[in-house]
C-alpha positions as CSV (number, residue, x, y, z in Angstrom):
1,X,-37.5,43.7,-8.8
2,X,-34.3,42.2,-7.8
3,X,-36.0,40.2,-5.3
4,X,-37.8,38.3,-8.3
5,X,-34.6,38.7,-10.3
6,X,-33.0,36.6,-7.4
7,X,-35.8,33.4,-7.4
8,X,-35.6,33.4,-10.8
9,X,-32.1,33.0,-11.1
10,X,-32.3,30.3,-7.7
11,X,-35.1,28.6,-9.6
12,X,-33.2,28.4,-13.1
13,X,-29.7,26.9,-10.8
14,X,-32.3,24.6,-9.0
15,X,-33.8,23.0,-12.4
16,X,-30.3,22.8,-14.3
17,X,-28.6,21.0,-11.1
18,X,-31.7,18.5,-10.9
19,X,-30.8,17.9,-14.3
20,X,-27.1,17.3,-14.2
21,X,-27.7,14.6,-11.5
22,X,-30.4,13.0,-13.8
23,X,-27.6,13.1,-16.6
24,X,-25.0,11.8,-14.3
25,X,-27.1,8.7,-13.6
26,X,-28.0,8.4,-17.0
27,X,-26.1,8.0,-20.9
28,X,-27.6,9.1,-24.0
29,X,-27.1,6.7,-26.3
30,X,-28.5,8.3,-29.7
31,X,-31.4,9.6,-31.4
32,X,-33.5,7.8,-34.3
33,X,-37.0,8.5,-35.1
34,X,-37.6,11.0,-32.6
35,X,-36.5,8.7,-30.0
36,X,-33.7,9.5,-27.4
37,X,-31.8,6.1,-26.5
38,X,-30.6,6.5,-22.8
39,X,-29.1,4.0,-20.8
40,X,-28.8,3.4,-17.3
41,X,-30.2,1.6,-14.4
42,X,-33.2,2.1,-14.1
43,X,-33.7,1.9,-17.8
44,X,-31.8,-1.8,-17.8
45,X,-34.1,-2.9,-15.2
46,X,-37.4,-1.9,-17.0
47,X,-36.4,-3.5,-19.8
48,X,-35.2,-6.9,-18.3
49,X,-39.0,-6.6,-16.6
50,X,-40.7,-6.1,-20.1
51,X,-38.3,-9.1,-21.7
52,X,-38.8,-11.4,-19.2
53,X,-42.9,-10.8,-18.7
54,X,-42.9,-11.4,-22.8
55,X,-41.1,-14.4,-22.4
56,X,-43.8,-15.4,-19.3
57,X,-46.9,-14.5,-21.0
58,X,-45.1,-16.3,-24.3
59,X,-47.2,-19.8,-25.0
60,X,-44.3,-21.1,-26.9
61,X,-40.9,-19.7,-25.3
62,X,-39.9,-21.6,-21.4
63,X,-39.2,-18.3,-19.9
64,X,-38.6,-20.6,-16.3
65,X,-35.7,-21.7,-18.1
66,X,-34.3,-18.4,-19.3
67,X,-32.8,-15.6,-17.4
68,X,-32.2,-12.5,-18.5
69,X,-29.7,-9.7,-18.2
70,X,-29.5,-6.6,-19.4
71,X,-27.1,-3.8,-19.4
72,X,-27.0,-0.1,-21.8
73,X,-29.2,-1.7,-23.7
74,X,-28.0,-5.0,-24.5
75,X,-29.9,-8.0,-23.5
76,X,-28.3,-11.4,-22.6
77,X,-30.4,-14.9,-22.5
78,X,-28.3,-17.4,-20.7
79,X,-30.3,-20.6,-19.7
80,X,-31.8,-23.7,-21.9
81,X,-34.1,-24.2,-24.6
82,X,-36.4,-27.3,-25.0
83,X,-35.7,-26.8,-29.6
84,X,-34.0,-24.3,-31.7
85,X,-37.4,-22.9,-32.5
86,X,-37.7,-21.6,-28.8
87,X,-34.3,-20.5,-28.8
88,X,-35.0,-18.3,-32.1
89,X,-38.3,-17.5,-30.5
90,X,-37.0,-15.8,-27.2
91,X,-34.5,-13.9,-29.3
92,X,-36.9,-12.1,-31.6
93,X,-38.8,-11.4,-28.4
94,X,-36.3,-9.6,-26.8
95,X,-35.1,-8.0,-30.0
96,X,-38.9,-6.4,-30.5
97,X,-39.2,-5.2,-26.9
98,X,-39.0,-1.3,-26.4
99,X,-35.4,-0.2,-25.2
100,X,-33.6,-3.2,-26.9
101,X,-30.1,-2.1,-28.6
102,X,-29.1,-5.6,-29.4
103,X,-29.4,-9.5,-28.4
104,X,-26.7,-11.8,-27.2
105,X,-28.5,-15.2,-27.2
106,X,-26.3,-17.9,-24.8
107,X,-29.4,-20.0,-24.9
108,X,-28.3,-23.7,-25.2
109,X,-30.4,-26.2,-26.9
110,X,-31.5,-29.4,-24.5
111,X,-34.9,-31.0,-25.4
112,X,-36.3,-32.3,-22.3
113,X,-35.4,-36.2,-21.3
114,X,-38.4,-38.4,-21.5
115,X,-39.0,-40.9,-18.5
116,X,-39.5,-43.9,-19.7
117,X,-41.7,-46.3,-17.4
């Protein structure tokens, strides 16, 4: 009896220590809709993935042109756009995308210069 007294207690310190290190590594931004928020590396990286491969896949937004950034939750697009349109466009992309807290849009406005022959 004490023996399995003694893995149980050794199991229970094993699963709450694997989760204080998951915690550490990770911050729980808020709830809504059933959803927990948490932020944290590997989090920010997923989501700068998912943004940026919208923004690819995209027929209408430059995404070569775009770089993204994000960090708890908050995406930043530094880079160019060829109109407004495009800049408005890559912001409500990154705004719908799954783990998005907010947008900071630095995209700057530069329509492409036309050779002329």
């Amino acid at each position: 009896m004490k023996l399995k007294q003694s893995i149980i207690v050794t199991s229970i310190t094993l699963v709450i220590s694997c989760a204080s290190l998951v915690l550490m590594s990770t911050i729980v931004l808020g709830v809504s809709n059933n959803r927990i928020f948490l932020a944290g590396k590997v989090v920010d990286a997923s989501v700068t993935v998912r943004v940026r491969s919208k923004l690819m896949w995209s027929a209408y937004a430059n995404s070569k042109s775009t770089d993204v950034v994000t960090q708890l939750g908050k995406v930043t697009l530094t880079g160019t756009a060829d109109t407004a349109a495009f800049r408005q466009l890559a912001s409500w992309i990154a705004t719908s995308t799954s783990g998005v807290i907010a947008v900071d849009n630095q995209l700057i406005v530069r329509p492409p210069i036309a050779i002329v022959l």
